[in-house]
TIZA-887269 format. One record per residue (C-alpha): x, y, z. Coordinates in pm, whole numbers, plus 50000, padded with zeros to 5 digits. Layout:
// residues N
XYZ/...
***
This chain:
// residues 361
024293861449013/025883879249279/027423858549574/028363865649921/032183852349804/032003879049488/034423909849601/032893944749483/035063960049270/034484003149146/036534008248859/038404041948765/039254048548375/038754034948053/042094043747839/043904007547725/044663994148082/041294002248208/039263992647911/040923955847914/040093954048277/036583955248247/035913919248051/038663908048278/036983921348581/033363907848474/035023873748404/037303870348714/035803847448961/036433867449258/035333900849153/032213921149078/031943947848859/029503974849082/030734007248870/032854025048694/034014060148725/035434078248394/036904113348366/035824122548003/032354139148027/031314118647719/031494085647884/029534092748170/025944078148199/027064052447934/026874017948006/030464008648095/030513977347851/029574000547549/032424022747614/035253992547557/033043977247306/031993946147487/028113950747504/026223959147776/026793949448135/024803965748298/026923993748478/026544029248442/029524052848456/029584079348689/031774112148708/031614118549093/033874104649432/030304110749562/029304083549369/031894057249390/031614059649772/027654059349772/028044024849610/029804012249904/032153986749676/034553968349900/037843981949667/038134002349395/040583996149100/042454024948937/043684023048602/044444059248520/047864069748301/048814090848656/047424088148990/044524108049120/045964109649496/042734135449577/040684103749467/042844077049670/042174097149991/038464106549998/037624067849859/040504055350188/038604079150390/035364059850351/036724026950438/037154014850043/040493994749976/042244010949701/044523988349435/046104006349178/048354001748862/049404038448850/052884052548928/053014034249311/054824005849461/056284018349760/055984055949752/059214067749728/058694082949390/055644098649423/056984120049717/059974129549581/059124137749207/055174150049238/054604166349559/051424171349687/049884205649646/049214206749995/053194204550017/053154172250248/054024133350133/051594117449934/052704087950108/051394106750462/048414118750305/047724080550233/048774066350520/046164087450736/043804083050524/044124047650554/044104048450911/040764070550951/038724047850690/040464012250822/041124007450499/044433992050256/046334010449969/048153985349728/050433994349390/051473970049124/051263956548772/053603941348559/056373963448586/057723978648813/055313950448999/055593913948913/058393917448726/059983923749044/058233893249251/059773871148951/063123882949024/063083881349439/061713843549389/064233835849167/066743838449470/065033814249666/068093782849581/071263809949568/073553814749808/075603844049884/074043869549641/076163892249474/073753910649244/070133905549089/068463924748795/065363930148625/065533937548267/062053947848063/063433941047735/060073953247501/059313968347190/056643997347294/055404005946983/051923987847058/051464006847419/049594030847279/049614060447539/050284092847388/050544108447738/052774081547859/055694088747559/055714126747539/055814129047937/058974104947893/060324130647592/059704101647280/059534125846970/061204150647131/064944159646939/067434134347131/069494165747236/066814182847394/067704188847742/064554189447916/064684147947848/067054132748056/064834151748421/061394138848198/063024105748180/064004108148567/060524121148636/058054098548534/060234066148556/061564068148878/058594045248988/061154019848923/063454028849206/059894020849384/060853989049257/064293984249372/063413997049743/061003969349693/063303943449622/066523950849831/063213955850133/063033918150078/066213909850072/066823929550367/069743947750225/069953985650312/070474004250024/072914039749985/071114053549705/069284039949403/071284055149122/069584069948751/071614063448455/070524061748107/070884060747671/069364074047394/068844061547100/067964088646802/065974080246506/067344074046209/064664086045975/061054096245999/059004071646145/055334071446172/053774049646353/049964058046325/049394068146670/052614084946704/055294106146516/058854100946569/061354127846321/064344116146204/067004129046520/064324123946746/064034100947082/063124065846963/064524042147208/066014043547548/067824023647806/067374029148168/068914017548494/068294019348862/070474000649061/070373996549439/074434008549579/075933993849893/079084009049948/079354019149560/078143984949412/075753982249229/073333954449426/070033955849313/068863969148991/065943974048740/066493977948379/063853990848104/065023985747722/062423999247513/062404004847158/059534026846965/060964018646648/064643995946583/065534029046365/067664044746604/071144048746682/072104032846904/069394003046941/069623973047129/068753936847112/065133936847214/063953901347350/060333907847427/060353895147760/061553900548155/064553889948247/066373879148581/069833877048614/070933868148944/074813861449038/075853840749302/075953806249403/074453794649133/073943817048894/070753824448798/069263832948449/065733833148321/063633847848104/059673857848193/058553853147802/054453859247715/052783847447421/049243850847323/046433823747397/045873797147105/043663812546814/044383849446904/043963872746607/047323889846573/047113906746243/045403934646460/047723956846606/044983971046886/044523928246994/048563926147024/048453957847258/045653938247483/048243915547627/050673941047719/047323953947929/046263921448035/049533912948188/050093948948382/046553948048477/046053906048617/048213911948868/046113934549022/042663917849036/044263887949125/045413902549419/042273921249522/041273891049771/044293893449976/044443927549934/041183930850123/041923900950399/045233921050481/045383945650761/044603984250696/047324007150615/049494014050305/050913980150173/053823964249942/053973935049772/056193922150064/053243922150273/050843902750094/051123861950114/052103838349787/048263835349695/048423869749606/050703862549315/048303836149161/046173830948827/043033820348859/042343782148647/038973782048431/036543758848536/
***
């Protein structure tokens, strides 16, 4: 049954994020599932639990803005690979919150790497929209997102702080997004030179993230600087879902670190591995970690495992976590999101509730 406490919640996309998101979504306590919106013409007018294989639920997906706004939902969730920023400003426009796990924390990246045809900031084009509908804008997920929460918190007990970083340290052979690894140049022969500006392109998100964090710490940054390696297969590998030739781009580490006076303050690191075939490779942990020096020093490691009794001998129900974890933080912040003040937000700006599970009851 519907209550007045329920939140109305329009989903966008089905691919792995957005297909996890609707059980999670029907099962949250705050939310209400009142539509979804797909982009493949095949999936329209389906019921939206028969497209990820739940059953029906009694939502029809639509194809149309028209539509999403005609069902008046109080925010709509976008789970897309890339952001629709058309979508974001017609839905802001009509006084619909927006919270989104696609290529946003701060806006920084999207305005320097994918300018708006219109040739303005996507951040502007957001921000006005926001302010003619009265309505909020909110990026996150897992990382850049909470992985970045985990590592401002951790600060709470240390003095003087000399340096803090995030480390994703994941094997990404179950995030199965084709778009994701050929716009990031996985496959592609390491020496290709068109990898290192993909790399730049459609990571830099994560200098979203270190804005974000040195914004907290109130520490003014110089630049956030790119760096990165490249680790090569060493033979064919073929992972199903993917193809990765011997020579070709199989692993990666990246860094963005936050400079003050040509230190390196602040700093996100991503160590994924497709396949532990490649030269060089590195120590994967399968977690998050924080490192933060000062006094004390501070180390800790953000480790997930799956619930008692999951089924891991399916590769596809491994996978489900990685979305589960990128995608939670987002509907559990969808209450606070839509208490908070109109405009375009950070995680900075929403209060500690906003970082918190839900218990089952």
């Amino acid at each position: 049954m519907t209550t007045p406490e329920k939140i109305r919640v329009f989903q966008v996309a089905t691919g792995n994020l957005g297909t996890e998101m609707i059980g999670r979504i029907r099962n949250h306590p705050d939310l209400e599932l009142v539509g979804l919106h797909c982009y493949s013409p095949d999936k329209i007018g389906r019921d939206a639990g028969e497209i990820v294989g739940i059953g029906p639920i009694g939502v029809t997906a639509t194809g149309t803005v028209g539509e999403i706004i005609a069902a008046e939902p109080d925010v709509l969730t976008f789970h897309g690979v890339f952001p629709d920023e058309d979508l974001y400003v017609r839905v802001l426009e009509a006084g619909i919150d927006i919270v989104t796990t696609a290529d946003w924390i701060t806006g920084f990246h999207r305005d320097k790497n994918h300018p708006h045809p219109s040739g303005r900031k996507v951040s502007e084009l957001i921000a006005e929209a926001c302010e003619k509908g009265g309505a909020t804008f909110y990026g996150t997920g897992m990382n850049p997102g909470l992985a970045q929460i985990l590592g401002i918190v951790h600060t709470a007990d240390v003095a003087e702080i000399e340096n803090v970083t995030v480390t994703e340290s994941v094997d990404v052979s179950c995030h199965h997004s084709v778009d994701t690894w050929k716009a990031v140049g996985y496959g592609l022969p390491v020496d290709d030179p068109s990898i290192p500006d993909s790399l730049y392109k459609f990571t830099a998100v994560f200098a979203d993230s270190v804005y974000l964090m040195a914004d907290a710490f109130d520490l003014e940054l110089d630049e956030v600087a790119f760096s990165y390696e490249l680790g090569a297969c060493t033979k064919d590998v073929d992972l199903g879902w993917y193809q990765l030739p011997e020579g070709s781009l199989g692993g990666s580490y990246i860094r963005y670190q936050g400079m003050v006076d040509g230190v390196a303050r602040v700093e996100t690191h991503l160590e994924w591995q497709m396949t532990p075939h490649t030269d060089p490779s590195w120590n994967i942990q399968g977690c998050y970690i924080t490192q933060v020096t000062g006094d004390p020093n501070i180390y800790s490691k953000h480790m997930i495992f799956p619930r008692k009794g999951f089924d891991l001998s399916n590769p596809e129900n491994f996978a489900s976590i990685g979305m589960t974890v990128t995608g939670l933080p987002a509907l559990n912040s969808i209450r606070s999101v839509v208490a908070a003040p109109p405009g375009v937000i950070t995680s900075a700006d929403l209060p500690l509730r906003s970082f918190a599970g839900r218990f089952k009851l």
